[in-house]
C-alpha positions in Angstrom: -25.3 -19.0 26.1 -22.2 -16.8 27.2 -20.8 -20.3 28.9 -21.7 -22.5 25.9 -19.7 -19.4 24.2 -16.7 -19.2 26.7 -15.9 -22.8 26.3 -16.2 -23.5 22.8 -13.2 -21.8 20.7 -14.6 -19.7 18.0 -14.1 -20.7 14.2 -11.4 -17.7 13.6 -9.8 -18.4 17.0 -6.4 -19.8 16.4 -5.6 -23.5 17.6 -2.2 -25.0 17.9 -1.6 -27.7 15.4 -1.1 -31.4 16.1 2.6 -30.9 15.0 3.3 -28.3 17.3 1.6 -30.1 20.3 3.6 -33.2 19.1 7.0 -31.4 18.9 6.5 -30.0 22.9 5.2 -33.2 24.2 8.4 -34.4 22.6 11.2 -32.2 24.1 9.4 -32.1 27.2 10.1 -36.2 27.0 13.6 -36.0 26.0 14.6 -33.3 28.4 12.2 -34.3 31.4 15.6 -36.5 33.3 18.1 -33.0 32.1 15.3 -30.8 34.0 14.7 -33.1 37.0 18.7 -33.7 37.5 19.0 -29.7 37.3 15.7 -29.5 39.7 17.7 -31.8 42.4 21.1 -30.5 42.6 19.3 -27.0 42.7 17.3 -27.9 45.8 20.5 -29.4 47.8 22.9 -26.8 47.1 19.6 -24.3 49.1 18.9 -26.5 51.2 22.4 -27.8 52.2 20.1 -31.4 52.4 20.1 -34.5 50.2 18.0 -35.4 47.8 17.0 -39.4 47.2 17.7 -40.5 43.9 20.8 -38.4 43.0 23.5 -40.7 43.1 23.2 -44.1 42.1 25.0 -48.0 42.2 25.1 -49.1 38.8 25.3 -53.2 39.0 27.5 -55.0 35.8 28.7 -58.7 35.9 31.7 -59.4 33.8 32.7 -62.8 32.0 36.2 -62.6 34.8 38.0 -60.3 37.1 40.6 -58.9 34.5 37.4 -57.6 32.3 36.2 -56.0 35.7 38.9 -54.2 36.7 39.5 -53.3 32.8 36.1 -52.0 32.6 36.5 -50.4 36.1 39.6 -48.7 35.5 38.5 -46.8 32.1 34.8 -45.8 34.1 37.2 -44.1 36.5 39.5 -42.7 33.7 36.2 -41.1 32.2 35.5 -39.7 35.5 31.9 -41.8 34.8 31.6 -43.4 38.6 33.5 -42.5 41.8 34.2 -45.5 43.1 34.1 -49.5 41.8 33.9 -52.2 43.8 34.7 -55.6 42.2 33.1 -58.8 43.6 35.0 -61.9 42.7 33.2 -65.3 42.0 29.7 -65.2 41.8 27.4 -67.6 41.1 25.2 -67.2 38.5 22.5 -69.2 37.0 20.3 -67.3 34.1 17.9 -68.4 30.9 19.8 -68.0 27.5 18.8 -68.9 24.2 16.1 -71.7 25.2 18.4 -73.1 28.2 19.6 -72.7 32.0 23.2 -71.8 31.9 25.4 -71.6 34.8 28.5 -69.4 35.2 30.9 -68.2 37.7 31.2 -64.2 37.1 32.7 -61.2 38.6 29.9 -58.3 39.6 31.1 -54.7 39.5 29.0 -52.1 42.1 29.4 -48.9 40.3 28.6 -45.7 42.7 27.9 -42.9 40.1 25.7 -39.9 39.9 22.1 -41.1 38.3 22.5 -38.5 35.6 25.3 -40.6 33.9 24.1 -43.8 34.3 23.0 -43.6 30.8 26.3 -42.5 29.3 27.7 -45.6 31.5 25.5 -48.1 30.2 26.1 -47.1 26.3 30.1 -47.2 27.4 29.8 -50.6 29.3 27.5 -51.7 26.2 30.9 -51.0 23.6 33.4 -52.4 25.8 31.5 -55.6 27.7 32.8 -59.0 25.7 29.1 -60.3 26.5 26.1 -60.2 23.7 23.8 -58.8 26.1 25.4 -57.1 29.2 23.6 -57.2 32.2 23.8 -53.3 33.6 20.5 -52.3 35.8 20.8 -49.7 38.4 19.2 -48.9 41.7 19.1 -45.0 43.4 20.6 -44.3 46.6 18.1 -43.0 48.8 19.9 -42.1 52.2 23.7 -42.3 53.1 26.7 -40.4 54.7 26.5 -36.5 53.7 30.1 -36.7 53.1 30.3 -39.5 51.2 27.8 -38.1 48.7 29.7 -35.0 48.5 33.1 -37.1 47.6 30.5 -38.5 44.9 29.5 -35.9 43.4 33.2 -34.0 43.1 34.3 -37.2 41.7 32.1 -37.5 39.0 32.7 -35.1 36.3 28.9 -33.5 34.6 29.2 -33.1 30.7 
C-alpha cells in the first residue's frame, strides 16, 4: 500500500496546470538555440578548443553579380558574416511553378557565426529581388583555430 501511496499524488496535493507546463515547454523551445549558443562559446573559451557547429557558411544565389556584391557588402556593413565569397556564373536548373527553369546565377558563401544565421536569412529575405530566396546553411565542423577566431571577432553578437 505505502508504494501504491507514494506514486499516486494525493487529491489535496497540488499539480501544475496544463498552462503552466505549456508556457515552460514553450520558452524552453524558443530559447533552446540562445542556451546552446551560450553553452558552446562557454565550453571553448575553458577549454581553449573548438566546438563543431559554431560558425557556419550560409549559401545564397542571386539573380546577378551586382545583387551579390550589393547584398554582400551591406551583410559586412551589419557586421552579420566575416567574410563573402562571390561565385560568378553558375548553372542552375530548378522546378518553379509547374516547370524546369534554367538560369545562370551568382552563389554567395557566407562564413558567419550559426547564431545569426537567422537574423541573416530574415535580412537576405527583405533585400533578395527573388520570390523565394534560396538561403540554407551548413555548420563548420573542423578548420584553422585562427581563422575561427578572425570569425568570431568579426561578427558582431546582438
Amino acid at each position: 500500500m505505502d508504494k501504491l501511496g507514494s506514486r499516486c499524488p494525493l487529491p489535496c496535493s497540488p499539480r501544475p496546470s496544463a498552462l503552466v507546463c505549456l508556457l515552460i515547454l514553450t520558452a524552453s523551445f524558443l530559447t533552446y538555440p540562445m542556451l546552446k549558443t551560450l553553452s558552446l562559446q562557454f565550453h571553448s573559451t575553458v577549454t581553449g578548443s573548438y566546438v563543431s557547429g559554431t560558425h557556419s557558411i550560409v549559401f545564397v544565389n542571386c539573380p546577378n553579380e551586382q545583387i551579390a556584391r550589393e547584398i554582400a557588402r551591406a551583410l559586412l556593413d551589419k557586421k552579420l558574416a566575416a567574410s563573402v565569397n562571390i561565385l560568378p556564373k553558375a548553372a542552375s536548373l530548378y522546378h518553379w511553378k509547374g516547370e524546369i527553369e534554367e538560369a545562370t546565377e551568382t552563389l554567395l558563401l557566407i562564413k558567419t557565426k550559426t547564431s545569426k544565421v537567422h537574423v541573416l536569412s530574415s535580412y537576405i529575405r527583405l533585400v533578395h529581388p527573388f520570390e523565394i530566396p534560396e538561403v540554407f546553411s551548413l555548420p563548420m565542423n573542423q578548420g584553422d583555430a585562427h581563422f575561427f577566431k578572425w570569425l568570431e571577432d568579426s561578427v558582431e553578437e546582438n
